[in-house]
C-alpha positions in Angstrom: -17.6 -11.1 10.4 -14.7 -8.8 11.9 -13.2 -12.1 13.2 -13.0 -13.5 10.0 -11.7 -10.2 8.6 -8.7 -10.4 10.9 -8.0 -13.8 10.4 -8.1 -13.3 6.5 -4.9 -11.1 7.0 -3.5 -12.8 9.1 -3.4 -15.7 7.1 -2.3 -13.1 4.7 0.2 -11.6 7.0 2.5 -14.9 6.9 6.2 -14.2 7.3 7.1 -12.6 4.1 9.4 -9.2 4.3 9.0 -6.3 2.3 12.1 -7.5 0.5 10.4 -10.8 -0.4 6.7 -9.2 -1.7 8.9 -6.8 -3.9 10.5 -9.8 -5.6 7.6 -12.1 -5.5 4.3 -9.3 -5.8 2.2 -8.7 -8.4 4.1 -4.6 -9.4 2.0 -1.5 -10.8 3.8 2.0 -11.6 1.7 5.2 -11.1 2.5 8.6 -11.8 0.9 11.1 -9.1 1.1 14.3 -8.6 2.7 14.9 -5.4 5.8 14.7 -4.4 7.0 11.2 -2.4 6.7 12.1 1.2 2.9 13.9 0.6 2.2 11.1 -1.9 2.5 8.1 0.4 0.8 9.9 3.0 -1.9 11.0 1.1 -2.2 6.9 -0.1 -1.6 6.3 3.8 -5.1 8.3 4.5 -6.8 6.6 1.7 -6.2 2.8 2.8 -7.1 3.8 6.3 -10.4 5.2 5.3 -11.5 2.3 2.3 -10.3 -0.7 5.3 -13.0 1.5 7.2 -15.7 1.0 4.9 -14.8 -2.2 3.5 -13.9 -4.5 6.7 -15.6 -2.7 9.3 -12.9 -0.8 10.6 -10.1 -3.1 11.1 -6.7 -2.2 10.2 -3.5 -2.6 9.3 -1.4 0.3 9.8 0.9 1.5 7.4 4.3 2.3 7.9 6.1 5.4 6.0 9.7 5.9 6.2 11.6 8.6 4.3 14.5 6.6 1.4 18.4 7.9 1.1 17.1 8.7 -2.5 14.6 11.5 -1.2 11.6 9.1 -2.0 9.5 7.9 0.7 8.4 4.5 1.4 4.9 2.9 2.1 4.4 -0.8 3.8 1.3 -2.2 5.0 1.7 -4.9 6.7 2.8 -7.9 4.4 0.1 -7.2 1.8 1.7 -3.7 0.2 4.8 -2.2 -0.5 5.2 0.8 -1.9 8.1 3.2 -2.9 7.2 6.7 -4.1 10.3 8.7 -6.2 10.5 12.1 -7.0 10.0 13.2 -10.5 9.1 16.5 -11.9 7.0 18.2 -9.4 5.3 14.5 -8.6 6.0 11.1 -7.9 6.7 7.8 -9.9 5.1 5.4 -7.7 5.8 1.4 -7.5 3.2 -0.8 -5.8 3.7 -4.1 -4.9 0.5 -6.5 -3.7 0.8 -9.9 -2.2 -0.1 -12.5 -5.3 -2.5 -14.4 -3.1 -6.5 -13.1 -3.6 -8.1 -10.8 -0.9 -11.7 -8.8 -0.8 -11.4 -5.8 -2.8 -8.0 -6.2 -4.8 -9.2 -5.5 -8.5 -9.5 -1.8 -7.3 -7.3 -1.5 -4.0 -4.7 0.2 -6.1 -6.7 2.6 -8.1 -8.6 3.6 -5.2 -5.1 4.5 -3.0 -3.3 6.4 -5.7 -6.5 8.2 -7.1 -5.7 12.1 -6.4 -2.7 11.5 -4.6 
């Protein structure tokens, strides 16, 4: 089964760019209530522990970068993008998700962004 899990993404993985999911991926905004550095992170955590339980502990890591616009930047592999911006004491957060299906989508987002 862990085979299969790891081939799933890779057939997922693909070559598409960050660039490319954000202009072809299915987009969410989220308000959260930290600001963008601590609100990716705290999304960062989440993933790692849901791939845990749901695929048997493979994963992809995610990569957070800090933006020249003092938001902070999420990607996970070529499955996720997302770009956390400040606003108010929070975070207006954009998620992007690869179109193509995969286990557990109908509440991947809602699951990363809950409590962040």
């Amino acid at each position: 089964m862990k085979r299969f899990v790891m081939a799933a993404f890779a057939l997922l993985a693909g070559c598409a760019t960050p660039d490319k999911l954000i202009a072809t991926g299915e987009r969410s905004e989220h308000m959260l209530i930290r600001p963008p550095a601590l609100a990716t992170a705290c999304m960062s955590r989440i993933l790692d522990a849901d791939r845990g339980s749901r695929f048997g502990h493979t994963t992809i890591p995610a990569t957070i970068r800090p933006m020249d616009d003092g938001g902070s930047e999420m990607i996970v592999g070529t499955t996720l993008v997302a770009r956390a911006k400040p606003e108010g004491t929070g975070s207006r957060v954009t998620i992007w998700l690869r179109p193509e299906r995969f286990v557990g989508r109908s509440t991947l987002v809602a699951t990363m962004t809950k409590g962040c």
